[in-house]
C-alpha positions in Angstrom: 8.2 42.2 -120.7 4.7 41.5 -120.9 1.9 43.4 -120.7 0.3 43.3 -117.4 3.3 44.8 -115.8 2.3 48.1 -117.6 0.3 49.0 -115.0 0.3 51.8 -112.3 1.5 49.2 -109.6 5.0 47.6 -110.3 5.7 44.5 -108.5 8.3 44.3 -106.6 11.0 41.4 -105.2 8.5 40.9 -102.3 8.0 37.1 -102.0 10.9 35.8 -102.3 11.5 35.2 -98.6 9.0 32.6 -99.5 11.1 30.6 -101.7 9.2 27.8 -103.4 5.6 28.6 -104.7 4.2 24.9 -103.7 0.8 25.4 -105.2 -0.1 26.5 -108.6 -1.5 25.5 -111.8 0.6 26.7 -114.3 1.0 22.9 -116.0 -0.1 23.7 -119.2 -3.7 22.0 -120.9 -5.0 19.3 -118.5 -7.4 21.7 -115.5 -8.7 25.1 -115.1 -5.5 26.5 -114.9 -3.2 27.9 -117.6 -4.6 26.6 -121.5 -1.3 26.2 -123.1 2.9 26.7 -122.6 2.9 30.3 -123.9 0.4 31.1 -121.1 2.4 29.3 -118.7 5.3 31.0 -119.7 4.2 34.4 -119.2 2.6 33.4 -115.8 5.9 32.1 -114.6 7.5 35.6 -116.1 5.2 37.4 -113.8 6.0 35.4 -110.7 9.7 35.9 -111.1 9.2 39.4 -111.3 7.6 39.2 -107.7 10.5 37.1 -106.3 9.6 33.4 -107.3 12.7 31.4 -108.3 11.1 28.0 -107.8 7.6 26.4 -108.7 6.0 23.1 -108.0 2.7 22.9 -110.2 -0.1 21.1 -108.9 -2.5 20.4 -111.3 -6.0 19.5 -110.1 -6.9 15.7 -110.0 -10.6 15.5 -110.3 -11.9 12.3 -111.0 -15.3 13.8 -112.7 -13.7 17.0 -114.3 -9.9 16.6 -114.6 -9.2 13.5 -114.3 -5.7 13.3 -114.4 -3.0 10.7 -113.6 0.9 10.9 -113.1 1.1 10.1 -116.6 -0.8 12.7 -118.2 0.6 15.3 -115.6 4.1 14.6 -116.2 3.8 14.3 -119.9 2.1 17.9 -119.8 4.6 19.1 -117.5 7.5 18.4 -119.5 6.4 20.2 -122.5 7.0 23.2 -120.3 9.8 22.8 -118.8 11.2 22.2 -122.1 10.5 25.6 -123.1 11.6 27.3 -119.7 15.3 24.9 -120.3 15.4 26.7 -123.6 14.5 30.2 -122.6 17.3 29.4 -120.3 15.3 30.3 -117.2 17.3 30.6 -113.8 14.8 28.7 -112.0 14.0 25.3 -110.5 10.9 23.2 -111.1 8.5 20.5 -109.5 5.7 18.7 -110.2 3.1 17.0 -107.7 -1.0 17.3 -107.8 -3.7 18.8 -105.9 -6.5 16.2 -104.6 -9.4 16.0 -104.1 -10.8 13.7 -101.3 -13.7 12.1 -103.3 -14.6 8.9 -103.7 -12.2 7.3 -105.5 -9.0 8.8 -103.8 -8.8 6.0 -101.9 -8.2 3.9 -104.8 -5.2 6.1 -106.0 -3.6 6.4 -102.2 -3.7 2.7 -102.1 -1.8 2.0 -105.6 0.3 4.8 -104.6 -0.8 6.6 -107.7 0.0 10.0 -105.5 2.4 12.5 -106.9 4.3 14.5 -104.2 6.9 16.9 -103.6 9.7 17.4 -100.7 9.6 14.7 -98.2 6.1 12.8 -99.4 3.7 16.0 -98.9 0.9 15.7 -101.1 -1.7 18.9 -101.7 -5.2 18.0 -100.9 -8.3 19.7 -100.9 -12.1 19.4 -100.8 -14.9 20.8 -102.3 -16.1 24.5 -101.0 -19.3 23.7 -101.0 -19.3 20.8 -98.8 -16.5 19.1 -96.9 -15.4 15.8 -97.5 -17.0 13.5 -94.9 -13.7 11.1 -95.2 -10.7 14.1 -94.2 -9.5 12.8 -90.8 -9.8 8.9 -92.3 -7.7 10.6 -95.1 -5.5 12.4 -93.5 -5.0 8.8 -91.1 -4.6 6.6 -93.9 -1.6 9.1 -95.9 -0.2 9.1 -92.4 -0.2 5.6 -91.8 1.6 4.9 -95.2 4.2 7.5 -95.2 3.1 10.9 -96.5 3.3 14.0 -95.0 -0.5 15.3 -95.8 -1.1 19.2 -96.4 -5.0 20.7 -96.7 -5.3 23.3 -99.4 -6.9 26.9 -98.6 -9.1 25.9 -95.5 -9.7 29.2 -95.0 -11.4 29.1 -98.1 -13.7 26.1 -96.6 -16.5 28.5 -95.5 -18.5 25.4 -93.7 -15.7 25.8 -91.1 -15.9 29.2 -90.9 -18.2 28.7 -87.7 -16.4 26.1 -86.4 -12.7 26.8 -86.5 -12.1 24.5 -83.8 -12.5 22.1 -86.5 -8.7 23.5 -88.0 -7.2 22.6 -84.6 -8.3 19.0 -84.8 -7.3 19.0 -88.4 -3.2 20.1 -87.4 -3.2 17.7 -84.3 -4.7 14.9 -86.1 -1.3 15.3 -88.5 -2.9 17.2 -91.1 -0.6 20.2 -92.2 -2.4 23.4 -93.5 -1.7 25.7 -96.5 -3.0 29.2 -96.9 -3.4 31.7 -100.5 -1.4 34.6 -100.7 -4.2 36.2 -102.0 -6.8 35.5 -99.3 -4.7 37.9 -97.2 -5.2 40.4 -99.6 -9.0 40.3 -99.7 -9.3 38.8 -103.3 -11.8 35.9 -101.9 -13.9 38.1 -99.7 -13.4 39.5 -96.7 -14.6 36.7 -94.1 -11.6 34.3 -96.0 -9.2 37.1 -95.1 -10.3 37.4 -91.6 -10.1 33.6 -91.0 -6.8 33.4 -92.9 -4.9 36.3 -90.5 -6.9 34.3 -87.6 -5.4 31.3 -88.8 -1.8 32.4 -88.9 -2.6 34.5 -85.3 -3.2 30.9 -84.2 0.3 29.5 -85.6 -1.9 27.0 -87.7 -0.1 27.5 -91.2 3.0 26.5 -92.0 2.6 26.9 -96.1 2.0 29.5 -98.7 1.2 29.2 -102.5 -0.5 31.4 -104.7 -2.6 28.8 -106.3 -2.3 30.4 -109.3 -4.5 29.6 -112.3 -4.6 33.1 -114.9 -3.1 36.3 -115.3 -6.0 37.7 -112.8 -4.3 36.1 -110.1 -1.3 37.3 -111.2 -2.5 41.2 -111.3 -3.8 40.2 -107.9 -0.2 39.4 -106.7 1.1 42.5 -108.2 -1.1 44.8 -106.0 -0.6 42.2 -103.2 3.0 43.1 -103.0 2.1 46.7 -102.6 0.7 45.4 -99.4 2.3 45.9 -96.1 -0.2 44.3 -94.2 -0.4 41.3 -96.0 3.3 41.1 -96.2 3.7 41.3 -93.0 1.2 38.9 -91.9 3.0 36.2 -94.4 6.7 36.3 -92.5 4.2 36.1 -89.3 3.9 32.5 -90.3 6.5 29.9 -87.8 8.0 27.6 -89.2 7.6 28.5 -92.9 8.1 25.5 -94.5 8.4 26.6 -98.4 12.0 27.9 -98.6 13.3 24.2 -97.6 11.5 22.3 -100.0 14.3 20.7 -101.9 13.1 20.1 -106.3 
């Protein structure tokens, strides 16, 4: 076993009433997420420990700093699920992206260039220090040809932090919404935290990940699953969508 599980706090089976971690980075090599397979590796150890039997990696797809493609994704991807197949790993695996709505996503939604998972969901996101001015035309034009749109972390969107009437129009417009595990454990700050137990108060969320990138996320989630609270504030959450996601 590795390392960081020699620690004071053992992790325990407690997520996996979850079921599917829908949003992570643990492609190896192409963002800011793990550098290489043997890195991955370990990270998907850890998350099994904490009751993850299924992952769907979403790699970043940053036209200026990762620009990836389904190509370079799925090529990356492969390499580790090679070495999960021969580990002989009980678990199932996914790949999709995480997007972000700048200017030339509009290009890649109309060539379908979109990787997705489940029914046509597709992880987007925008940048935390300002919003995309193009979300709701977004979130429209995914609609109109056939995805199922979900917003990454918007409680990590502090511009809307004042405004959460803004999260309201984003659901009824036909946006879906997707919370961290580890905002409800404080790891962003307390105001993320707050807005993220509002946010599930308000029936809002319907998806968890644990948009995990490196093995201090991971230590995170160990002491999150210590955490009653937190715990109980996830199964909170109508209409959990991650344990029907179908791989």
């Amino acid at each position: 076993m590795f390392s960081f599980f020699k620690r004071a706090v053992k992790p325990q089976n407690s997520f996996e009433f979850i079921g599917v971690d829908m949003h992570n980075h643990l492609t190896p090599g192409i963002d800011d997420g793990s550098p290489d397979v043997a890195t991955s590796m370990q990270l998907m150890e850890g998350m099994m420990q904490l009751g993850f039997k299924s992952f769907i990696s979403t790699p970043h797809v940053i036209s200026d700093v990762h620009p990836n493609t389904p190509q370079t994704i799925t090529s990356a991807w492969k390499t580790l699920q090679q070495s999960v197949q021969e580990a002989q790993w009980p678990v199932r695996m996914g790949v999709a992206a995480e997007y972000m709505l700048n200017y030339d996503f509009d290009g890649l939604l109309a060539n379908d260039e979109l990787l997705t998972f489940g029914k046509k969901q597709v992880l987007i996101e925008m940048s935390y220090a300002v919003e995309s001015p193009n979300l709701k035309e977004a979130i429209f034009a995914l609609l109109t040809k056939g995805y199922k749109p979900i917003l990454a972390h918007p409680e990590r969107y502090n511009y809307y932090h004042r405004r959460f009437g803004i999260y309201e129009e984003i659901t009824d417009f036909g946006c879906e919404l997707q919370i961290n595990l580890l905002s409800l454990g404080g790891y962003y700050g307390k105001a993320v935290k707050n807005v993220a137990q509002k946010l599930i108060d308000k029936k809002l969320i319907n998806w968890l990940g644990t948009d995990l990138h490196h093995t201090r996320h991971l230590d995170a989630l160990v002491k999150l699953s210590n955490n009653r609270k937190a715990l109980e504030y996830c199964k909170k959450i109508k209409g959990l969508r991650n344990p029907g996601i179908s791989i």
